[in-house]
N, C-alpha and C positions, 0 to 999 in steps of 0.2 A: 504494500500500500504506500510507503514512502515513497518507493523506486517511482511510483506512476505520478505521486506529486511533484518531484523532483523535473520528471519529463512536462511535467506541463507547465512548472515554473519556467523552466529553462525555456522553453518552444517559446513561452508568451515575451521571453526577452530577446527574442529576436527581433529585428526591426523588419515593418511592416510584413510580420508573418500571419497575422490577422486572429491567432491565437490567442492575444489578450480582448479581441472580441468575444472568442467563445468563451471564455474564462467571466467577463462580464454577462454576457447573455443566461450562464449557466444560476452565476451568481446573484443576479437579478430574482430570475425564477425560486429559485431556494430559498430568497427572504420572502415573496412572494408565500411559500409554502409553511414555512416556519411561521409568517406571522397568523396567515388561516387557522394553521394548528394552536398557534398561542391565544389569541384572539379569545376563542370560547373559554379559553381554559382561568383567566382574569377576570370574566366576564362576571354579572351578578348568575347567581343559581336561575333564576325564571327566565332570563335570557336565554341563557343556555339550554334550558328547557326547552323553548320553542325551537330550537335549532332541529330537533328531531335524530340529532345525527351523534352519537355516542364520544366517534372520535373526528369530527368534523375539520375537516371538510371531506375525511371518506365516512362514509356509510358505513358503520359497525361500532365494536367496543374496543377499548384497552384493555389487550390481555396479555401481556409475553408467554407465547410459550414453544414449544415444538413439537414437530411430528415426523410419522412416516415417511413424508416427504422432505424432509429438511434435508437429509443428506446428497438426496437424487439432485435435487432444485440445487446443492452448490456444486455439484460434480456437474452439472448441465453448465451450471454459468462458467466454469475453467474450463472447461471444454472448448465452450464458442469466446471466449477472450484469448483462448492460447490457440486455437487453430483455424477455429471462424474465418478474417481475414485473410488467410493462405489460403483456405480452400475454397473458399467463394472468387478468388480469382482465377483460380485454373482448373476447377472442375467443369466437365462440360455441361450442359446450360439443363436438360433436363437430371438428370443425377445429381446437381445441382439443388433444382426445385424440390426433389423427391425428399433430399435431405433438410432442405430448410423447415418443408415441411413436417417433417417427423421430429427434428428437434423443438418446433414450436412447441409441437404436441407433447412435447416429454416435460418440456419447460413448465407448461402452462399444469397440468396433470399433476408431476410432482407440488408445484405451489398449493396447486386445491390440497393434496395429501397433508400439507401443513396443519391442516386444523384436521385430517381425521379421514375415516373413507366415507362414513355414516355426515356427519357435521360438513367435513370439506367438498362431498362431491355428491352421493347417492341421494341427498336428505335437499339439495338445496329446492330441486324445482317443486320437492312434494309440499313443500310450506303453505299455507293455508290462504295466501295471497296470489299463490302462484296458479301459472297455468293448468298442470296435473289435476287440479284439484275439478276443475271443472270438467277433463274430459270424461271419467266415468257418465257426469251428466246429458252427453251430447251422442243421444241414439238415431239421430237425423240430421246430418249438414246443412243442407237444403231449409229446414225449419229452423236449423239453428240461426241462420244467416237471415232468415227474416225476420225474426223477432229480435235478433241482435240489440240491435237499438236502444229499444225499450228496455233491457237493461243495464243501460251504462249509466244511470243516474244511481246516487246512494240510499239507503233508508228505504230500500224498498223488498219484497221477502222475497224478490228474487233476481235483487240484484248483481252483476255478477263481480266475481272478485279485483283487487284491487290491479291485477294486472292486467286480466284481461278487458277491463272497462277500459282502461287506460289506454290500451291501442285497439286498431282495426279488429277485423275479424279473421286477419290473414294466418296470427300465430296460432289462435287455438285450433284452428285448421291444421297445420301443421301439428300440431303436437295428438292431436285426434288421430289423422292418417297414419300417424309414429305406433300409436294404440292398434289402432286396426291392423297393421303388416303385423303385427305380436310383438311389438317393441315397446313392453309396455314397463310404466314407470319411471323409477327417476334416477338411474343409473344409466338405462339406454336413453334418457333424453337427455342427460348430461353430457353423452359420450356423443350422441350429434351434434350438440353446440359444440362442445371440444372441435370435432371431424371439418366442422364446418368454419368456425370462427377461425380455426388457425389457420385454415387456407387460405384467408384473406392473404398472409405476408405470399404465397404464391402468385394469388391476384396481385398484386401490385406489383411484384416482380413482371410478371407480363405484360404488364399494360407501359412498363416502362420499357421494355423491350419492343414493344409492337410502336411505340413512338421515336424507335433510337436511340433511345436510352440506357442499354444495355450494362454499359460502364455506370452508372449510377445503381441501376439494380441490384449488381452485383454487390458495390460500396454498402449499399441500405443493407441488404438481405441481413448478415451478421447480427444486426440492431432488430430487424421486425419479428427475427425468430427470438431474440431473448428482450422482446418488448415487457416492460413493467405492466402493460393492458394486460398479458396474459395471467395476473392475478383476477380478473374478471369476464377471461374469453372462458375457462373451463365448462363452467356450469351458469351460464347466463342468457338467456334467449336472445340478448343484445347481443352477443355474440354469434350466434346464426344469425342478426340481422345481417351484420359486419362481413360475413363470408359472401351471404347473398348479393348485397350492394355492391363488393369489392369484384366479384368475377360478373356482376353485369359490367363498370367500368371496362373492365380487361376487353372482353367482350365486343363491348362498341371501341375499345381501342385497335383490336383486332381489324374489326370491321373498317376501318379510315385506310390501312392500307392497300395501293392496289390491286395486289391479289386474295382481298380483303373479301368474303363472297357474303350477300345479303341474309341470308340465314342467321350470320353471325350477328348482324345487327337486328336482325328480330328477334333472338333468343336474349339477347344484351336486353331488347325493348320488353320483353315479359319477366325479365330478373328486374329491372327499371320498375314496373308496374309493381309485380307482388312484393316490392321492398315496400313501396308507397300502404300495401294494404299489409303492411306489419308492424308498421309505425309511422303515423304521421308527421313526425318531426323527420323521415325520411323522403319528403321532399325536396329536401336539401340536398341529397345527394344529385341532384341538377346539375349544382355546380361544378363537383368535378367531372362530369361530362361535359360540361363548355370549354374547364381545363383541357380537357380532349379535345376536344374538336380544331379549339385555336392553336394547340400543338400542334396539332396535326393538318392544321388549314384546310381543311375540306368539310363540307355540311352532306357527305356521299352518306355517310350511314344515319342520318339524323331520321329521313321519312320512315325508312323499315323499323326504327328504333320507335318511335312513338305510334305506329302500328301495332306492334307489340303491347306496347302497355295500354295503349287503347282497348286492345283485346282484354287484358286482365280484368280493367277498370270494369268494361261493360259483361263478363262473366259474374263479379260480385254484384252489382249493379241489377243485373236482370235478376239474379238468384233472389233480392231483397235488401242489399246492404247497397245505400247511400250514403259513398264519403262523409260529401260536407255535413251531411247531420250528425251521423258520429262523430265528428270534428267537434261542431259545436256542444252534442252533450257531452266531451268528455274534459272541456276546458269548465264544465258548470261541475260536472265530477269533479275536477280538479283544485277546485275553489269549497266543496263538500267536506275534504280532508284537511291533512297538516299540513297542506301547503299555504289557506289563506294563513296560518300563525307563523311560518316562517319569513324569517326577515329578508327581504330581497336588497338591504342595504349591506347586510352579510354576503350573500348567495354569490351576487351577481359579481364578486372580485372570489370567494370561495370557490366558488366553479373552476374557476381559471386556476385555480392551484389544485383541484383535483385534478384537470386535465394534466396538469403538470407531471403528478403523482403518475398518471397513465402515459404519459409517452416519457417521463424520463427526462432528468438534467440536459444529457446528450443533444436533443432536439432541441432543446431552449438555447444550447451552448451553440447548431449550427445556424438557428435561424434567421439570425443576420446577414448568416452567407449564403444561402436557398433564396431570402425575400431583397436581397439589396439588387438596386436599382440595376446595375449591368445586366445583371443575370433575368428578371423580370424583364427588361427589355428586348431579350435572346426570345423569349419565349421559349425560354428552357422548359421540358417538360413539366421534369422531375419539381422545379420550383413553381412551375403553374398549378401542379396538385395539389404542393404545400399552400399555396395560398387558397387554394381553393376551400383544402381542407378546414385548415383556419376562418377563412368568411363562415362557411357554415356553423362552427362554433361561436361565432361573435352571433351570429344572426340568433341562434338558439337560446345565448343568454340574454338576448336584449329581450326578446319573447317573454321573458318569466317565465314560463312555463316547465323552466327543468332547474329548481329551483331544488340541489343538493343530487345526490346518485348518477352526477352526470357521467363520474367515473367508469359507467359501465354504458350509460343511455350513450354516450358519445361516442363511443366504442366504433361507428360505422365511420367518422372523421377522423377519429385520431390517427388511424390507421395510413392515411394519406398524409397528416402531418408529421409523423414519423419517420416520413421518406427524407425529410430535411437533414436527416444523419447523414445520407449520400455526400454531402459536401463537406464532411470534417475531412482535412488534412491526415492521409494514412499512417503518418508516422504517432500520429495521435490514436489511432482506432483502438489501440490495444486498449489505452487508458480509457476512453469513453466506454468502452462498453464495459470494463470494470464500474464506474461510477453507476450503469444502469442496473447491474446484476445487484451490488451492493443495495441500492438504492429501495430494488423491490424486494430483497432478501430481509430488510429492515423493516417493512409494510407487514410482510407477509408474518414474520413472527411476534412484531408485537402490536399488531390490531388484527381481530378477531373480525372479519368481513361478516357482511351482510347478502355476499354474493359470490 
């Protein structure tokens, strides 16, 4: 741990090495975090109260402790700090992916193990808010989906639970069909969120790739597989949003070039669509498809792409489920709960230091060099997604509406902002991705998640 401060004093005292940017950018962020967390903790008792949030500004309790997984989770992070960068630049591009993607998966696995097999992973989606709960209830899709609606308000006896009111109709769909093939309960629906959410860092790998980006892909990959997110990709339905959204992207990035064949961007346009009817705040992932497009200067895959979700939009639509009105009862839902008591003079600079907590020092230390002026005006890919990623987060907390758990709700943006690691200086990568293993290895044992 010294040897890595040492290297990044030294780096930062080189002239015009841009090092003492990341060092600030990183440093920024951290008091950023530190103050979130101190904040409630000086605060009066009834303040603190409304915060809702145990160890605020993540979602859970203080607890130190360890588990099953504690040892796996630091064998994973030496692993990708000591071979990660060598091998993400010369392995070839799929065995590549194959690997990124399994390391996510062990990464993110082991951290759930932290608190347990029952507590960390099997137990989380069966909770009594959560989706599971309601599919034993759902003997007819078709019915369910029309009477949807009606109950997304609270206080009513047949209200539905706090999560499912909370989004579309798209997830308990999902998690129903999961019931139906014999995948039932909450170890096989934790093990799809895993399957699915860690494949986002493949998605993004591709889509930088399908834009020219390759050398940057390669740079990220190291960082997206030992992302601090993956504390809340294991066992999080926001986490299959995050997979879903990230291989539409890829997807329509696929589709831009010219042997790019229209299918692709219609299957891009119905992963587009069914994101939209899994979470409403997932129409933000717009953005980083415009990121796309003006990468990639062509509007070739834009019609097949909103065909596709077209198609989704009017499958739920004809079945009984009308967006905007779910929209609107779930924003009076929303005002129902702990959110009208939580403070939004808190929230809305908390957020930003959860998000922090999820993409890691690393990203805050490149971000200056991803979002600065040169490279924005390249129309760099890799830095059009970061920004893109990023607006969708501004845009969300100006909203109120995700007022504390963003940590895991944002889980479909962060993932694009994460890519901004591609522009750390390699002679530094070793170090950064210590400070993110670090970082979430601290999280992970001494607060007790919610997710």
């Amino acid at each position: 741990m010294v040897g890595i401060v040492q290297d990044l004093i030294v780096a930062a005292s080189r002239p015009r090495s841009g090092i003492r940017g990341d060092i600030i950018g990183a440093g920024s962020a951290a008091v950023l975090v530190v103050a979130a967390f101190l904040v409630p903790r000086i605060a009066s008792e009834q303040w603190r109260r409304s915060l809702y949030a145990g160890a605020a500004p993540l979602f859970g309790n203080w607890l130190p402790h360890i588990g099953p997984g504690s040892f796996p989770a630091i064998a994973v992070a030496i692993a990708v700090v000591m071979y990660g960068p060598a091998l993400t630049a010369r392995l070839p591009w799929r065995r590549l992916l194959a690997l990124a993607w399994l390391t996510a998966m062990v990464w993110a696995f082991s951290l759930a193990l932290v608190d347990g097999w029952q507590r960390g992973f099997t137990g989380r989606l069966t909770d009594s808010n959560e989706y599971l709960h309601e599919v034993g209830g759902v003997t007819d899709i078709p019915a369910m989906l029309r009477g949807f609606s009606s109950r997304i308000l609270d206080f009513q006896p047949d209200s539905w639970t706090t999560h499912v009111s909370g989004h579309p109709p798209g997830a308990l769909v999902f998690f129903v069909l999961l019931d139906r093939v014999g995948l039932s309960g909450g170890a096989w629906a934790g093990t799809a969120c895993l399957l699915i959410g860690c494949s986002a860092a493949v998605a993004v790998a591709v889509t930088l790739r399908a834009l020219d980006a390759e050398d940057r892909a390669r740079a990220a990959l190291p960082f997206l597989a030992l992302a601090p997110a993956a504390l809340w990709l294991a066992v999080s339905a926001d986490a299959m949003f995050a997979g879903v959204t990230a291989w539409a992207v890829a997807l329509f990035a696929l589709a831009t070039r010219p042997a790019g064949r229209p299918i692709l961007a219609v299957t891009a346009g119905l992963l587009f669509g069914f994101g939209v009817f899994l979470s409403y705040g997932l129409v933000l992932i717009a953005l980083p498809a415009v990121a796309v497009l003006i990468a990639a200067r062509t509007l070739r895959p834009l019609l097949p792409a909103l065909g596709g979700a077209l198609l989704v939009a009017l499958t739920f639509t004809s079945a009984g489920f009308w967006w905007l009105d779910g929209y609107h009862l779930v924003v009076q839902r929303y005002y129902q709960g702990i959110a009208s008591e939580r403070p939004f003079a808190y929230w809305w600079w908390g957020n930003l230091a959860a998000t922090v907590c999820a993409v890691g020092l690393a990203t805050a230390a490149a971000a200056h060099r991803a979002l600065s002026r040169t490279t924005l005006r390249a129309l760099d890919p890799t830095a059009l997604l970061v920004l893109a990623g990023l607006c969708a987060i501004l845009v969300a907390d100006a909203s109120g509406l995700s007022k504390a758990e963003t940590e895991r709700i944002w889980l479909p943006f962060d993932i694009w902002v994460l890519t901004a690691t591609a522009f750390l200086p390699k002679s530094t990568g070793r170090a950064w991705l210590t400070v993110q293993a670090l970082g979430t290895l601290l999280i992970a044992h001494t607060i007790l998640t919610n997710w």
